[in-house]
C-alpha positions in Angstrom: -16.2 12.7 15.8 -19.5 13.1 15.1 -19.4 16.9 14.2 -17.1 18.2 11.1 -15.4 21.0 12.0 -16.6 24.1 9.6 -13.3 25.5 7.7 -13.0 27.9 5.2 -10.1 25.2 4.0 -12.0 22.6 2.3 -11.4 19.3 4.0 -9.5 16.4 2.3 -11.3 13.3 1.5 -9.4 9.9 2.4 -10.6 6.7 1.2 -10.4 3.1 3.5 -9.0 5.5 6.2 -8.0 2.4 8.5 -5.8 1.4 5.8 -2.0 1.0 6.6 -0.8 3.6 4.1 -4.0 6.1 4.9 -3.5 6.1 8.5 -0.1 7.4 7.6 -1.5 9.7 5.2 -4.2 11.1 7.5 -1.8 11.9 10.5 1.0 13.7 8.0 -2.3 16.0 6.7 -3.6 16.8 9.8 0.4 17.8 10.7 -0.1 19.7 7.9 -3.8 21.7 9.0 -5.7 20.1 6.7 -9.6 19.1 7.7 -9.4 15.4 6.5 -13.0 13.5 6.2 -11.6 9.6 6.1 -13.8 6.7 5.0 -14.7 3.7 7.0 -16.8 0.7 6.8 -18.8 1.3 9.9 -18.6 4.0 12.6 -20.3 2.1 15.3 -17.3 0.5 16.7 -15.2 3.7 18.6 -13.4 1.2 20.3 -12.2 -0.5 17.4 -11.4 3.2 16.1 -9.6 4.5 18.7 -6.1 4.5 17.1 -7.6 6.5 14.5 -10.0 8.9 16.4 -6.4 9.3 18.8 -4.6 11.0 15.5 -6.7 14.0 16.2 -6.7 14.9 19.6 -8.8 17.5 19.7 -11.3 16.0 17.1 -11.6 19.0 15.1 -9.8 18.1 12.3 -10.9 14.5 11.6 -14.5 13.3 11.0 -15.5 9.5 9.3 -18.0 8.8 7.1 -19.2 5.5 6.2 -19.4 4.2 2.8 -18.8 1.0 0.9 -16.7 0.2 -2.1 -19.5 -2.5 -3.9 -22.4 0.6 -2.5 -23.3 2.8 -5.2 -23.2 6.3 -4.1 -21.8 5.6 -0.8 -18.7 8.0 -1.3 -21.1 10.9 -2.2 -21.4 12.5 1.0 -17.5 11.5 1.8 -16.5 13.6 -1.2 -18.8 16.4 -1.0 -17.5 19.7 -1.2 -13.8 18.2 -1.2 -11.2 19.7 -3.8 -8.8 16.6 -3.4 -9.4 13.4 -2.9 -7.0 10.1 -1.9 -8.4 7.0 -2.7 -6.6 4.1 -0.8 -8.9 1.6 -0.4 -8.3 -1.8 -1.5 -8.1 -5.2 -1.0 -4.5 -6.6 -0.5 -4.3 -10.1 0.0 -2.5 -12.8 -2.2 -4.6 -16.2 -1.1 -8.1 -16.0 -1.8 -11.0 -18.5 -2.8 -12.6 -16.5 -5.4 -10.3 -14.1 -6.9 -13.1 -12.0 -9.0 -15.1 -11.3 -6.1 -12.2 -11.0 -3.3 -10.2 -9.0 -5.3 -11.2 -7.8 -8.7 -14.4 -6.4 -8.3 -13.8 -4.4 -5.1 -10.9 -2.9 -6.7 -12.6 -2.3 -10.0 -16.2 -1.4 -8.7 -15.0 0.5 -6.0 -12.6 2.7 -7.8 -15.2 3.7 -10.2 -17.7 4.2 -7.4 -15.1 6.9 -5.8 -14.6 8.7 -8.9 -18.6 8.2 -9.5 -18.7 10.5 -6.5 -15.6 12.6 -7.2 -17.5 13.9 -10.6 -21.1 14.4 -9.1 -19.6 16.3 -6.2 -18.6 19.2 -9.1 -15.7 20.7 -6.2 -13.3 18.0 -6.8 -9.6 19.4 -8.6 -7.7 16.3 -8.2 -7.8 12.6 -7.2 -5.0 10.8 -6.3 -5.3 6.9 -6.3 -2.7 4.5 -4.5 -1.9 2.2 -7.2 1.3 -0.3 -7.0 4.3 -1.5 -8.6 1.8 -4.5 -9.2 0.6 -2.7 -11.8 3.6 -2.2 -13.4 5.3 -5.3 -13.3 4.6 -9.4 -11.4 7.9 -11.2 -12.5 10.7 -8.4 -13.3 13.3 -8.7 -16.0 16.2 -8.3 -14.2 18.0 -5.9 -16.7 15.2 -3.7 -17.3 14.9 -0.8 -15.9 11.1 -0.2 -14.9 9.4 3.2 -15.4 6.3 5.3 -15.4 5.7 4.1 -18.5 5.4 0.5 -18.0 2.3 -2.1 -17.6 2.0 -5.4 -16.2 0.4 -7.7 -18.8 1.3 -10.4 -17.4 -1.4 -11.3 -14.6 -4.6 -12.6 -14.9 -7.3 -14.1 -12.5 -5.4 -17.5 -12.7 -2.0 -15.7 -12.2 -1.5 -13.6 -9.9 -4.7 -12.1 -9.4 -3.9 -9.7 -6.5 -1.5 -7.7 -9.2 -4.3 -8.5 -11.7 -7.0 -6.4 -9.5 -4.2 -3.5 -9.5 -3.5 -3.1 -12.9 -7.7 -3.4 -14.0 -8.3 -1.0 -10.7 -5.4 1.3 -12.2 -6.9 1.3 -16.1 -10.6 1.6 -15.2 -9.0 5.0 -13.1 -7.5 6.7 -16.1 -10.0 5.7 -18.6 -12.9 6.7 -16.0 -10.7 10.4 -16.3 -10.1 10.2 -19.9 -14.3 10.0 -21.1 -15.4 13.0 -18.8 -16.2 16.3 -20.3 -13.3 18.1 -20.8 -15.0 21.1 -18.7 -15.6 18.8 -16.0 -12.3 16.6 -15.9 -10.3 16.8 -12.5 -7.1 15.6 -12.6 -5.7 11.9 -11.8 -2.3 11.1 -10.4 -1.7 7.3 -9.3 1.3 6.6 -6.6 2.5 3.4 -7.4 4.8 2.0 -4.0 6.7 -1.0 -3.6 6.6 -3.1 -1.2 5.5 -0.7 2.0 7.0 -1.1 5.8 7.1 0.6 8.7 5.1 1.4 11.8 1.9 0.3 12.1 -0.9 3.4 13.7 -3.3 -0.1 14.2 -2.1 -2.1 16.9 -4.2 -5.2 16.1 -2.7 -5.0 12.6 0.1 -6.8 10.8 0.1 -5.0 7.2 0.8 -7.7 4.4 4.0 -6.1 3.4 5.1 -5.7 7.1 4.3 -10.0 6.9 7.5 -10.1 5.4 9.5 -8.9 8.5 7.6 -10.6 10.7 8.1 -14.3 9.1 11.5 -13.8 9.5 11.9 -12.7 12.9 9.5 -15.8 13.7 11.1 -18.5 11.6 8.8 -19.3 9.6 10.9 -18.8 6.5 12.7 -22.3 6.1 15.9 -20.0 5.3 17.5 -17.7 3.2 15.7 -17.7 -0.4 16.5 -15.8 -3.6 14.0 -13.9 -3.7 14.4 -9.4 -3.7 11.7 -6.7 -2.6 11.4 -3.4 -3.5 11.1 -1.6 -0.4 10.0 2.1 0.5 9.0 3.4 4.1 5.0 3.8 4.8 5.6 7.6 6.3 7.5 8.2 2.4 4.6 6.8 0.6 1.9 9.0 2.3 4.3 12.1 1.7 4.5 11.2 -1.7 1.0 11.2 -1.8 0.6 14.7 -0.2 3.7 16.3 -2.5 1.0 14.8 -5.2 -1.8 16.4 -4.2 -0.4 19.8 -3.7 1.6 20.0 -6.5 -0.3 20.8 -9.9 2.8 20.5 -12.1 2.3 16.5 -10.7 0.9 14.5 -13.7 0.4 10.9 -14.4 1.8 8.1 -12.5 5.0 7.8 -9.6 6.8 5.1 -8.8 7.6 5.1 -5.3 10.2 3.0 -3.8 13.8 3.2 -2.2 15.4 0.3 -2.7 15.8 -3.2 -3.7 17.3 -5.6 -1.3 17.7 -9.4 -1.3 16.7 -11.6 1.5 20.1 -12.2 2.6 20.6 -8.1 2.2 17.6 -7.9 4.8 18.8 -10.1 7.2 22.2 -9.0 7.5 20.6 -5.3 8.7 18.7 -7.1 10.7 20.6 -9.7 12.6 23.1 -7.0 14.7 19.7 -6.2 16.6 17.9 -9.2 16.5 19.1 -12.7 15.7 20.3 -13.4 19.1 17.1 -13.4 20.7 14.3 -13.9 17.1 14.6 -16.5 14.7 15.9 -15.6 11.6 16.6 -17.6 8.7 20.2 -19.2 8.5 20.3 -22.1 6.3 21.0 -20.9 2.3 18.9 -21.8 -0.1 19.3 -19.1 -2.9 21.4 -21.5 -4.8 20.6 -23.4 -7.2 19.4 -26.4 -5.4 18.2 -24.5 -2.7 16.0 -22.7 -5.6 15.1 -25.7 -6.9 13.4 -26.9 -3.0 11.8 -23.5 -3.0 10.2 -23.7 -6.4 9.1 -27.5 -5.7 8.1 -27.0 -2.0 5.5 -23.9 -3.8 3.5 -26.2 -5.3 2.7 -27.1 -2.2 1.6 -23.7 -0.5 -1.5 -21.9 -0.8 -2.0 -21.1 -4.8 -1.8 -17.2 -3.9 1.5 -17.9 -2.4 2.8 -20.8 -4.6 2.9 -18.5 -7.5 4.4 -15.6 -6.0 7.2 -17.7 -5.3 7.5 -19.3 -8.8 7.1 -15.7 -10.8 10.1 -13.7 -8.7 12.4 -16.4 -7.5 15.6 -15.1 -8.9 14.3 -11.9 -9.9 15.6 -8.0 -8.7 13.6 -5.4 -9.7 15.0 -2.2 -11.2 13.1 0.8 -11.4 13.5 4.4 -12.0 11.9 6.6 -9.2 13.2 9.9 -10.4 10.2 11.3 -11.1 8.7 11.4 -7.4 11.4 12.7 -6.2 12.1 16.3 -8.4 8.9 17.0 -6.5 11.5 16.8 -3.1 10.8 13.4 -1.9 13.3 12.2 0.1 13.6 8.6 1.0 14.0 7.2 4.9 16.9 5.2 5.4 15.8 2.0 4.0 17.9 0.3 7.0 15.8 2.8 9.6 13.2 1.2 8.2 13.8 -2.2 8.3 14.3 -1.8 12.6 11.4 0.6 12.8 9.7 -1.7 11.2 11.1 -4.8 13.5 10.6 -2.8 16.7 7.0 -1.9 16.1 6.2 -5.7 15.6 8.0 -7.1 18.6 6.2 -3.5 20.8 3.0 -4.7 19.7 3.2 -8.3 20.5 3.1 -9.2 17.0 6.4 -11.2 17.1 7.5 -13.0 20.3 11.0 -14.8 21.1 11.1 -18.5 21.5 10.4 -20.3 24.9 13.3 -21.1 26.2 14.1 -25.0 26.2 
């Protein structure tokens, strides 16, 4: 991997290339013949890059680059010579002791330091940047009807501050776009997914969304709560991201996601497959008392988790999604999803049964 393949195509630049989604997203382009230069912290580790490295065989197609989202100028050579570029990197994560520096400022600061780089590279056309629903909404109104048009102003570093970081990271994007000289402007287009499952290309990794699955084929849910996700498939999100990039008629923001489903909803597609032998949650508390236990018991979890649970107990999330898909995106199953998602956990070791008594 340490010589880039000369190609009259220019390559594709893919930010925090590791990442769950951009691992996705760098094995659908190089399906597709495009020369894909991904970014990574370090390249030292092969190793630790081998599930990576392994999504181009002949390594010809795929070369990493280090860079740094707090390191000025560390996307430059990354970017260089690039006519599109997909900027995933991100933190995701909701419990964190400082929430500026965790999550704020890498978002912020390194989303401006990408499209630092996209502009002094003069070849880039078009920069598409993985937002999220976060952005658009923390505790949905559940008879609204959530569109491209809409912004989360509810979150803030005390509340919420993961979905805080996304909607500042998100902003500091279009107005970044909106001050360059017109003769110099590339075009932005943010994807904005749901909650995102499915097969993981890392097999030390457990995606934060794919969390979700996993507590509940390990018990560690204390039952069945009223709480709803919006969920879309990973391999759907990096298509979306691709149908994006090539199409120039694509223009603002997407909202990506298939479908809303309750916990209960989940666990009935769930339990055919897997409740004899995994333990998933039985006892309901999506009532009113049981609500009422969930909502006190919060105050009791990490903050990061506490107030996820108070700001969309009870809520289910509408959303429009038309948009993304007149440009042909077709969702996956969202049940297909839910077991692909299952089975990769429990292949990977990432969910074992209980010992037997």
């Amino acid at each position: 991997m340490q010589q880039e393949n000369n190609s009259s195509k220019p390559p594709v630049c893919v930010t925090g290339a590791t990442g769950f989604i951009a691992t996705h997203l760098i094995s659908q382009l190089l399906g597709k013949g495009y020369h894909v230069r991904g970014t990574v912290r370090s390249v030292a580790n092969k190793e630790k890059l081998k599930y990576l490295t392994d999504l181009d065989p002949t390594g010809t197609h795929l070369h990493l680059v280090e860079a740094d989202l707090l390191q000025n100028g560390s996307f430059d050579e990354a970017v260089k010579g690039c006519e599109f570029v997909l900027h995933t990197a991100s933190p995701y994560v909701l419990n964190v002791k400082d929430p500026y520096k965790d999550l704020v400022q890498p978002a912020v600061e390194g989303t401006r330091s990408v499209l630092e780089s996209c502009a002094k590279a003069g070849t880039v056309k078009r920069v598409v940047v993985t937002s999220s629903m976060a952005a658009v909404t923390d505790s949905p109104e559940n008879d609204y009807v959530y569109t491209e048009f809409d912004w989360n102003k509810e979150s803030s570093l005390t509340r919420n501050p993961y979905y805080y970081s996304k909607v500042l990271a998100e902003k500091e994007a279009w107005k970044f776009v909106e001050e360059m000289p017109a003769d110099k402007r590339f075009t932005l287009v943010t994807i904005n997914p749901f909650v995102v499952l499915g097969p993981e290309h890392n097999p030390q990794a457990v995606n934060s969304s794919n969390s979700i699955i996993k507590d509940m084929l390990s018990g560690k849910y204390p039952g069945i709560m009223d709480l709803a996700w919006g969920m879309v498939d990973v391999r759907d999100v990096a298509a979306a991201h691709i149908l994006v990039m090539e199409n120039r008629d694509a223009i603002g923001r997407f909202l990506v996601c298939n479908k809303t489903l309750t916990m209960k909803e989940i666990i009935e597609v769930l339990k055919p497959q897997f409740d004899a032998t995994y333990h998933l949650p039985k006892i309901n508390l999506s009532c009113g008392v049981g609500s009422l236990l969930v909502k006190t018991a919060s105050y009791f979890e990490e903050k990061g988790t506490g107030q996820y649970l108070r700001t969309n107990l009870g809520k289910f999330c509408k959303y429009d999604t038309s948009k993304i898909q007149k440009l042909g995106l077709q969702y996956t199953p969202i049940e297909k999803t839910l077991i692909d998602t299952s089975n990769d956990l429990i292949a990977k070791g990432h969910v074992s049964p209980p010992a037997k008594k």
